[in-house]
C-alpha positions as CSV (number, residue, x, y, z in Angstrom):
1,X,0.0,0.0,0.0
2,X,2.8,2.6,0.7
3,X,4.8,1.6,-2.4
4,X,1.9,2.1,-4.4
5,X,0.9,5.5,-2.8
6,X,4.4,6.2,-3.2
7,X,4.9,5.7,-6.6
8,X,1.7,7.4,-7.4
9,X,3.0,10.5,-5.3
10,X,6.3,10.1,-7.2
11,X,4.3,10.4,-10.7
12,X,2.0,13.0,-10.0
13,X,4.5,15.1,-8.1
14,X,6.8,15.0,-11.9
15,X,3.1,15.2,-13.6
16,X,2.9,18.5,-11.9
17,X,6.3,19.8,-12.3
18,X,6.2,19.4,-15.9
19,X,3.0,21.2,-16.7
20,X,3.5,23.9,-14.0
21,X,6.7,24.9,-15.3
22,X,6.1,24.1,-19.1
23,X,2.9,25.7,-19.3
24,X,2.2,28.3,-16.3
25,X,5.4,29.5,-15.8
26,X,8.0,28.9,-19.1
27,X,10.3,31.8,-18.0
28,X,12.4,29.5,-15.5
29,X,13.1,27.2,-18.4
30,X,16.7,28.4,-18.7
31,X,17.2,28.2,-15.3
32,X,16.1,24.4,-15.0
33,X,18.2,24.1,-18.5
34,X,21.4,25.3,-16.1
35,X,20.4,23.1,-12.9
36,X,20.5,19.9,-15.7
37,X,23.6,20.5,-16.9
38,X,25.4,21.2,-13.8
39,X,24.0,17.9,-12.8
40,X,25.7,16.3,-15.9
41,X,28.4,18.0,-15.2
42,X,28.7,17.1,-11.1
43,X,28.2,13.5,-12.6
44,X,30.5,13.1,-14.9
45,X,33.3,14.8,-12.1
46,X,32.5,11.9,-10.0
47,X,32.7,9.0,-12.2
48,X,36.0,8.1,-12.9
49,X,36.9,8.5,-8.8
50,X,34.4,5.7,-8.6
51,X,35.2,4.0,-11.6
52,X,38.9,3.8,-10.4
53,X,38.8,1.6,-7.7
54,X,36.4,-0.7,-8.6
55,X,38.1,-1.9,-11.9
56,X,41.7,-2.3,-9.8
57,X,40.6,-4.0,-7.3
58,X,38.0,-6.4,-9.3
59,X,40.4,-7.0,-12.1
60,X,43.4,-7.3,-9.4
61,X,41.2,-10.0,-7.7
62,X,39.5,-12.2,-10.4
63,X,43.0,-11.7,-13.0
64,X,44.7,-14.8,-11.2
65,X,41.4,-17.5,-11.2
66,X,40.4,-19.9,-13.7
67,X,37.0,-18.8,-13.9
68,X,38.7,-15.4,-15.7
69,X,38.1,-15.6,-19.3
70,X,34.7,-17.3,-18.4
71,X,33.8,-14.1,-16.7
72,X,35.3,-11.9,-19.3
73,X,33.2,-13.7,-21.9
74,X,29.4,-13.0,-20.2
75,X,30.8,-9.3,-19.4
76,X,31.4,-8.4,-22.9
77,X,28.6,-10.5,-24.5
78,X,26.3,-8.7,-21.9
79,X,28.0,-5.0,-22.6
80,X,27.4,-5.3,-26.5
81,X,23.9,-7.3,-25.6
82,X,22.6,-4.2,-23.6
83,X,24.1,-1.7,-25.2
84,X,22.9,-2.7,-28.7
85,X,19.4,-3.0,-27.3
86,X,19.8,0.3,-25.2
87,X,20.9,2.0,-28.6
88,X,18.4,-0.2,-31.1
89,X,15.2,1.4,-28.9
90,X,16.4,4.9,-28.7
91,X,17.1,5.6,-32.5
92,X,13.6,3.5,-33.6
93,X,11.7,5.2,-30.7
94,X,13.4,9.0,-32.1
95,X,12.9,8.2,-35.6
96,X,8.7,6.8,-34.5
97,X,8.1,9.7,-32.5
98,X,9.5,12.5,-34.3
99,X,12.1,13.4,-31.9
100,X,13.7,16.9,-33.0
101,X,11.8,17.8,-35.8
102,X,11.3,21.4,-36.7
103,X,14.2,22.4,-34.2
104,X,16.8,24.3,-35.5
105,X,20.3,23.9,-34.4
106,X,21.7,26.5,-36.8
107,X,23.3,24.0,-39.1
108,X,22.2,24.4,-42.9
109,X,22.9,22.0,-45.3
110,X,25.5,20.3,-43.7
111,X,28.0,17.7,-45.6
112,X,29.2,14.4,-43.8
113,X,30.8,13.4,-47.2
114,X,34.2,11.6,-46.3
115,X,33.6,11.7,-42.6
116,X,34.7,8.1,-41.9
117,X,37.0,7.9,-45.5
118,X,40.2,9.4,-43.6
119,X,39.9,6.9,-40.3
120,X,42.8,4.3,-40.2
121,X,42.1,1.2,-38.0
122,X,45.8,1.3,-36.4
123,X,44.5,5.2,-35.3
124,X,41.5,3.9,-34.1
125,X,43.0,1.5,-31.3
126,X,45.6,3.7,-30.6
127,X,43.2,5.9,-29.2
128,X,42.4,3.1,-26.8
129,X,45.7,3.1,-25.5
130,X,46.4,6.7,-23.2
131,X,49.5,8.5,-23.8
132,X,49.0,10.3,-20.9
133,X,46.8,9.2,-18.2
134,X,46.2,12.6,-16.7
135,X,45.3,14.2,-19.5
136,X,43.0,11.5,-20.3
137,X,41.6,11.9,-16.6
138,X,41.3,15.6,-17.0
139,X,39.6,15.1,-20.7
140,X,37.1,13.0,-18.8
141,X,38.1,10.2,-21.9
142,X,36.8,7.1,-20.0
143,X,37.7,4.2,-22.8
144,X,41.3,5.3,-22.3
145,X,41.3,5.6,-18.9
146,X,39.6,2.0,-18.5
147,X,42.3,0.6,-20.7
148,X,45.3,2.0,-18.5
149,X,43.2,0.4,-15.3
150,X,42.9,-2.9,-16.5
151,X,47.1,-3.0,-17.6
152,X,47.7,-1.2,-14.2
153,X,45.2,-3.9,-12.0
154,X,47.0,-6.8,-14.0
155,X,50.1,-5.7,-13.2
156,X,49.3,-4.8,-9.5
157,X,48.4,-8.3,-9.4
158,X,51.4,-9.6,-11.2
């Protein structure tokens, strides 16, 4: 009974929100625009201090077991799994419900010919692979800074 009236309170509570500030008073749009992106922003500041840790110490501790490459398998297969699925509904569910249209981002007539012609695979993993892992923490370039953790966890445990 509490859940429920919970969840209900939850839903009508964002009901609310969203039509008192969308339609009764649209002048504080800008400002909610600013509290969201902070947000993002406080978010993203935070991740890779969390991420950190966990990946040495979970790498460092499974790295020496047998059971390794069986659990390396089911992560990646469920990574690709989810994230294909994540990224399958969001483009159909855009492209069914019209997301964007009519807005106007100040681009006209834009020309993506030759985008992907100029990309060499031996550039593309490079990028993997940091250079400088500071500057990758401070570019907030998590694929990078994944890659050192894992090298850095495996030889920790080494």
């Amino acid at each position: 009974m509490v859940k429920t009236f919970t969840r209900f309170a939850i839903i009508a509570g964002f009901g609310f929100r969203c039509y008192f500030f969308a339609v009764i008073w649209p002048q504080f749009a800008g400002f909610y625009q600013f509290l969201g992106q902070v947000f993002i922003k406080l978010v993203n500041m935070v991740i890779i201090p969390l991420i950190f840790p966990i990946i040495v110490v979970a790498v460092a501790s499974v790295i020496g077991k047998k059971s390794f490459g069986k659990m390396l398998t089911k992560t990646l297969l469920y990574f690709f799994a989810v994230t294909t699925a994540i990224t399958l509904l969001f483009v159909f569910s855009s492209y069914y419900l019209g997301f964007g249209k009519g807005v106007n981002i100040g681009q006209t007539g834009g020309n993506i010919d030759g985008i992907a012609n100029n990309v060499q695979l031996s550039e593309f993993l490079l990028g993997f692979i940091p250079s400088n892992i500071v500057k990758s923490i401070s570019e907030g370039s998590l694929l990078p800074i994944i890659v050192f953790l894992l090298f850095f966890s495996w030889l920790w445990n080494w």
